[in-house]
N, C-alpha and C positions, 0 to 999 in steps of 0.2 A: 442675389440673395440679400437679406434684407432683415430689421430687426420685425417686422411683420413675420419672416417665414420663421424667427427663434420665437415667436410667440404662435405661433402655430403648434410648432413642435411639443411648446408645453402644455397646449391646451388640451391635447391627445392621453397626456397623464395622467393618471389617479389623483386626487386631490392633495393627500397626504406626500408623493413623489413630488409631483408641482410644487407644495411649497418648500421641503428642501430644496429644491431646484433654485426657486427666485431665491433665497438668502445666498446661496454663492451666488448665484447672478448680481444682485445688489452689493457685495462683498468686495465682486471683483471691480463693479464697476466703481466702488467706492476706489478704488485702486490705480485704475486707468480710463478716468472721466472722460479724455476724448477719444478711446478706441471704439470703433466701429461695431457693430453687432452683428454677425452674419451667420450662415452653417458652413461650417467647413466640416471636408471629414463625413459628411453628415450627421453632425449633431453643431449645438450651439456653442459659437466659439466670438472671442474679444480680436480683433484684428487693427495693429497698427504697423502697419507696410505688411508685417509677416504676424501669423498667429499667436496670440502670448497667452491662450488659456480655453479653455473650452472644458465642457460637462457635460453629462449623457446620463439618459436613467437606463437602466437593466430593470430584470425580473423581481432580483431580490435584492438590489443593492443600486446605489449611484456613483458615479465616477468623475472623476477630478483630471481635467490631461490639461500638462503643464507644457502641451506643444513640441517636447526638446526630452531626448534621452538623457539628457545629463541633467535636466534639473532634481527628479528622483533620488538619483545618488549625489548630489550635491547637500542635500537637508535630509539626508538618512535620516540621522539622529531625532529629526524633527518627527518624523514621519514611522516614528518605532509603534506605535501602536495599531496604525493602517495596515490593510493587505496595500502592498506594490508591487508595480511590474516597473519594467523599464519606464515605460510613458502614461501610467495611471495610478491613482491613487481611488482604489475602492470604498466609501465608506456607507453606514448603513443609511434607510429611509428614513428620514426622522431628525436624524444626526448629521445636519451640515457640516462642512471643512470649519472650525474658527476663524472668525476674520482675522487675526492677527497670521496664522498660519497662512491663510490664503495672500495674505500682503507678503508674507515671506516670497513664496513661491513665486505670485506674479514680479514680485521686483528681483528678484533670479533668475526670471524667464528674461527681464529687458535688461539687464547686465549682461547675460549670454546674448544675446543680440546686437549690445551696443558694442561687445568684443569681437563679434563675429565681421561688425560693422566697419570698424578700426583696423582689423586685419586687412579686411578688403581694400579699403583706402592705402593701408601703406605697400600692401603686393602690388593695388594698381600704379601705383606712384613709383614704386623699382623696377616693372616691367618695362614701360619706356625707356626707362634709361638702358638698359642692358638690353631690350632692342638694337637701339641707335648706335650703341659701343659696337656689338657686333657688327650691323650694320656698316660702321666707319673702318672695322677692323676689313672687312672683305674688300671697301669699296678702294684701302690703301694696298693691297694685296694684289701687285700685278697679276699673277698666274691662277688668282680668281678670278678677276678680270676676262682673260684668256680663256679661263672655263666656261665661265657665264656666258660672252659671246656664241663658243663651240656648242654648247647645249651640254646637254648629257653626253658621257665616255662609253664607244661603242664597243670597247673591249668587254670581253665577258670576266664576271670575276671567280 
């Protein structure tokens, strides 16, 4: 998928929805000049490694998903005049997100990401070691030793 198929997607829209649409389009990309353009989800969404924003039109309204259930409730306060759900921020036809707002949002989606990112790295970095530890702790352990050899204990427990 491709920024061909999010240009497709908009060309299907009313003229009035299309252009809310391209101002947060524009908005975000002002935001994250080299993420990717593609559908995710099926609708058009900003991707770098992982999703950081995407938009969808509706019937009577457009919508704003900021990828992540916690960015919503992280800028409540911002976001008091929107209907919200967990992962969308509903606003009217006509009536794009602000850019300043949508800069909020996207740089709280790549915060949440770059935390998520940091975790990963130092969980992977203390799982080996506490493999190994284990690992040294059985291999010093005659009577694991002795197990290991036996196989499994045919007693019933």
């Amino acid at each position: 998928m491709s920024k061909r198929d999010v240009d497709a997607y908009l060309e299907k829209l009313s003229p009035e929805t299309r252009a809310t649409l391209e101002k947060v389009r524009e908005r975000i990309r002002a935001v994250v000049p080299a993420a990717e353009e593609r559908l995710s989800y099926g609708m058009p969404a900003f991707v770098l490694e992982r999703p950081i924003a995407g938009y969808s039109a509706h019937a009577n309204h457009c919508s704003y998903h900021p990828m992540s259930g916690g960015v919503v409730g992280a800028l409540a306060a911002d976001l008091a005049g929107y209907d919200t759900s967990k992962g969308t921020i509903r606003f009217p036809i006509g009536k794009p997100l602000p850019a300043g707002l949508i800069r909020k949002l996207v740089k709280a989606r790549l915060a949440e990401i770059e935390a998520a990112k940091a975790k990963k790295e130092s969980a992977s970095k203390a799982k080996p070691k506490a493999a190994s530890d284990a690992l040294r702790a059985v291999k010093r352990s005659p009577a694991a030793s002795r197990r290991a050899r036996r196989g499994p204990s045919r007693r019933s427990a």
